[in-house]
C-alpha positions as CSV (number, residue, x, y, z in Angstrom):
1,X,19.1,56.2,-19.3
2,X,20.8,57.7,-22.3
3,X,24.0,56.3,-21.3
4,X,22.1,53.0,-21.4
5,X,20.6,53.5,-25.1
6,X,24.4,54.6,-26.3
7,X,25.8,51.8,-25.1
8,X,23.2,49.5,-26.3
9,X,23.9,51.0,-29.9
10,X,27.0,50.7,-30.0
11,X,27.0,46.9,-29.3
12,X,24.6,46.3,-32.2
13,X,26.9,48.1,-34.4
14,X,29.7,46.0,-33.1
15,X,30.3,42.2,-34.6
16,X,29.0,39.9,-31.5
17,X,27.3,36.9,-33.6
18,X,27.6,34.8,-29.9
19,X,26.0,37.3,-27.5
20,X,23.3,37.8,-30.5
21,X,23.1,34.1,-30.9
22,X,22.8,33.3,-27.1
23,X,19.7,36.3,-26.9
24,X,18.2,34.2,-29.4
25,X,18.1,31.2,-27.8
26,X,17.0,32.5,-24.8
27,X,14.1,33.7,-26.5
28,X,13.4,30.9,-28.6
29,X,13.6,28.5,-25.3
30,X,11.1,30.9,-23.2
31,X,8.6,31.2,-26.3
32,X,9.0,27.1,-26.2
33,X,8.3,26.9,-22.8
34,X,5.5,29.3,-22.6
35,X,3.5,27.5,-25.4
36,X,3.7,24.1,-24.7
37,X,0.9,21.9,-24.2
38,X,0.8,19.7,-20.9
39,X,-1.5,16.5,-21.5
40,X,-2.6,15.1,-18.4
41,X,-4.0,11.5,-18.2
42,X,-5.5,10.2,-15.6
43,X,-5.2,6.2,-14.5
44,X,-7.5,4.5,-12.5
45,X,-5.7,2.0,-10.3
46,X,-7.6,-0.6,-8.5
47,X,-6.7,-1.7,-5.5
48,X,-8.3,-4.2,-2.6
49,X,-11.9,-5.0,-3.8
50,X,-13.3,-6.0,-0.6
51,X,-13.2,-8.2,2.6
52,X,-15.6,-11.0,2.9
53,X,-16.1,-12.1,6.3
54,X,-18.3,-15.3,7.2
55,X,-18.4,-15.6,10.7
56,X,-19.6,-18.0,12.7
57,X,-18.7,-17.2,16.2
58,X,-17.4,-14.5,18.4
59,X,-14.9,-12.8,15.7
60,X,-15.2,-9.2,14.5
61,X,-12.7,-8.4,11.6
62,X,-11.7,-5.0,10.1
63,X,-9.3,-4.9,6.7
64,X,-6.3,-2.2,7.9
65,X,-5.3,-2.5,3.8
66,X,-2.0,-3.7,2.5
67,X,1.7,-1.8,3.2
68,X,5.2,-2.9,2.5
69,X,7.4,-5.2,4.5
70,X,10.0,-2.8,5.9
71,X,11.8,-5.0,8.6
72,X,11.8,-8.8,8.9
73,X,9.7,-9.6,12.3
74,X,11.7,-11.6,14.8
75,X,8.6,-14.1,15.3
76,X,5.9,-15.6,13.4
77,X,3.8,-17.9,14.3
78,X,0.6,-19.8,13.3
79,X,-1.3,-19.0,16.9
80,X,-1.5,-15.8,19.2
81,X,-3.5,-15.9,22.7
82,X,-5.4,-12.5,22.9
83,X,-4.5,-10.0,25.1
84,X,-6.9,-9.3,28.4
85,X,-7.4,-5.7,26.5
86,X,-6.0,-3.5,24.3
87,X,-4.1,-4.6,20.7
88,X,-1.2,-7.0,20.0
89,X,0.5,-7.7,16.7
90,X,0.7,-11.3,15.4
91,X,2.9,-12.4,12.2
92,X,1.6,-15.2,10.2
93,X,4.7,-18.1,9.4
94,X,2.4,-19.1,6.6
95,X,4.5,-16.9,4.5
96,X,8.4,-15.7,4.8
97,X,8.7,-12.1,5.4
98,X,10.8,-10.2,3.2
99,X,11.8,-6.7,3.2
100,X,9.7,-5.1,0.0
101,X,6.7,-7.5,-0.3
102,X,3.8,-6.3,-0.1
103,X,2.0,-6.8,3.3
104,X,-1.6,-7.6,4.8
105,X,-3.1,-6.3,7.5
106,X,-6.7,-7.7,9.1
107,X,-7.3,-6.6,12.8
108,X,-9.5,-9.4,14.5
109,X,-11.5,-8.2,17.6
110,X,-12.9,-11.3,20.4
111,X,-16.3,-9.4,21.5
112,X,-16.9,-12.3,23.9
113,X,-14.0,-12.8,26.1
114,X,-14.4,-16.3,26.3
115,X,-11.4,-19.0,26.3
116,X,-12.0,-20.4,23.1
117,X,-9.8,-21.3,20.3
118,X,-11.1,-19.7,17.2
119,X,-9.6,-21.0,13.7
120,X,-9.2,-18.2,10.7
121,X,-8.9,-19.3,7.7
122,X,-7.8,-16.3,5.3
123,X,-8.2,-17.1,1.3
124,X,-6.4,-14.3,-0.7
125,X,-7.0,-13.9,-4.2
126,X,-6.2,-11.5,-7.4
127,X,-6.5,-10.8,-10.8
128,X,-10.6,-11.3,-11.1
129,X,-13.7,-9.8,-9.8
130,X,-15.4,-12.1,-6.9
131,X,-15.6,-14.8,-5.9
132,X,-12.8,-16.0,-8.9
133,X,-9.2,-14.9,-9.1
134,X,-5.7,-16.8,-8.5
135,X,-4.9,-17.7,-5.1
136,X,-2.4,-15.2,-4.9
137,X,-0.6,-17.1,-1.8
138,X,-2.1,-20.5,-0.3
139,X,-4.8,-20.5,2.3
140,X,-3.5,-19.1,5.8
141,X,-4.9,-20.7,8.7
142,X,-4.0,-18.7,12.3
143,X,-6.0,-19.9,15.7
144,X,-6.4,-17.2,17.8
145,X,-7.2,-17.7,21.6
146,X,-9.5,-16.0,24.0
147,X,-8.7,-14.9,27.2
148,X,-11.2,-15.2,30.4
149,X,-12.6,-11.5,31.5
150,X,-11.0,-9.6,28.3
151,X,-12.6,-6.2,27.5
152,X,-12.7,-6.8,23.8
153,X,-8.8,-7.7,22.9
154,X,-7.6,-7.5,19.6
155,X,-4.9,-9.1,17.2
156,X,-3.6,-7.7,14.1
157,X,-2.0,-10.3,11.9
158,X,0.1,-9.1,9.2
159,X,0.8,-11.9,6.5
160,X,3.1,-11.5,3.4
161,X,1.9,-11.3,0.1
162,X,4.4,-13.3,-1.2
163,X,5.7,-10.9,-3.6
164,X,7.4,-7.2,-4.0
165,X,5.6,-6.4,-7.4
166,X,2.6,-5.4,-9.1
167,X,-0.7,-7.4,-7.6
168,X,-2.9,-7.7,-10.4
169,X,-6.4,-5.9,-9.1
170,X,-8.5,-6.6,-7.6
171,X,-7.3,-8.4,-4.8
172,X,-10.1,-9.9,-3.0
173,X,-9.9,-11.0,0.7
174,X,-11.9,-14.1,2.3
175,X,-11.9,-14.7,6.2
176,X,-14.1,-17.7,7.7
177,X,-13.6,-17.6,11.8
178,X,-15.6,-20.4,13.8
C-alpha cells in the first residue's frame, strides 16, 4: 500500500497535463451523467374506436384489430363458402395487398348453418369520432356462404387499409350482414 501512495506522488510531482486532463474528464462526464434529469412524457395514441355491427341475420362478428401486410396473399376474392367447421381465411380483392399497409382483420361466425348467401357490407372510416370520419377506403362488400350441417364455421377476412402510414384515429369500423 505504501508502494502505491509513493508512486502515486511521484506522478503528481511529474508534468502529465494529458493523464491529468483525461481524470478530469472522466469525472466531469460521470458527475454529468449522474445529475441529469430524464423527462418522461407520456402520449396517448388512439387507435380502433369500435366495431358497429347491424345484423340482420345469422352473422356473428368479432374485430381481431388491425396488423401489417407482411406477404402478398396468392388469392383474393370478393366471396368465400364457409367451412363445415373450424376457421378459414378469406382476402378481400376490394383492395390490393401490399407488403407494409396496414391490415384489417374481422372474424365472421354463421351460428345457423344454413345455405344461405349472406352480403357484408364493411364501411371503414377515420379521422372523427362516430358515426363521421373519411372513408378511409371505399365500401367493401364480401358474400359469404353457408354450408348445410356446419357446427358454427367461421371466415376471417383480412382487407387492406389502403395505406402503409399513419391512420388518423380513430378509426371506426361499420359491418351490416343480411
Amino acid at each position: 500500500m505504501s508502494s502505491f501512495r509513493i508512486r502515486l506522488s511521484r506522478l503528481t510531482t511529474q508534468k502529465v497535463p494529458a493523464l491529468s486532463l483525461v481524470l478530469v474528464a472522466v469525472v466531469g462526464m460521470a458527475v454529468g451523467v449522474f445529475a441529469a434529469t430524464i423527462t418522461v412524457t407520456t402520449t396517448s395514441f388512439g387507435g380502433e374506436q369500435g366495431l358497429l355491427h347491424n345484423s340482420t341475420g345469422v352473422l356473428t362478428i368479432v374485430d381481431n384489430g388491425l396488423s401489417v401486410v407482411s406477404n402478398v396473399p396468392g388469392t383474393t376474392n370478393v366471396t368465400s363458402n364457409f367451412l363445415t367447421s373450424g376457421n378459414k381465411s378469406a382476402f378481400s380483392s376490394a383492395q390490393a395487398f401490399v407488403v407494409g399497409h396496414w391490415v384489417e382483420a374481422l372474424q365472421v361466425t354463421d351460428t345457423s348453418g344454413d345455405t344461405v348467401s349472406h352480403a357484408v357490407k364493411i364501411t371503414i372510416n377515420s379521422g372523427a369520432t362516430a358515426p363521421s370520419g373519411t372513408a378511409l377506403i371505399p365500401q367493401v362488400t364480401y358474400t359469404m356462404v353457408g354450408v348445410t350441417g356446419s357446427t358454427t364455421p367461421s371466415i376471417t377476412l383480412y382487407i387492406d387499409l389502403g395505406t402503409a402510414g399513419p391512420i388518423t384515429a380513430p378509426l371506426n369500423i361499420y359491418v351490416n350482414s343480411n
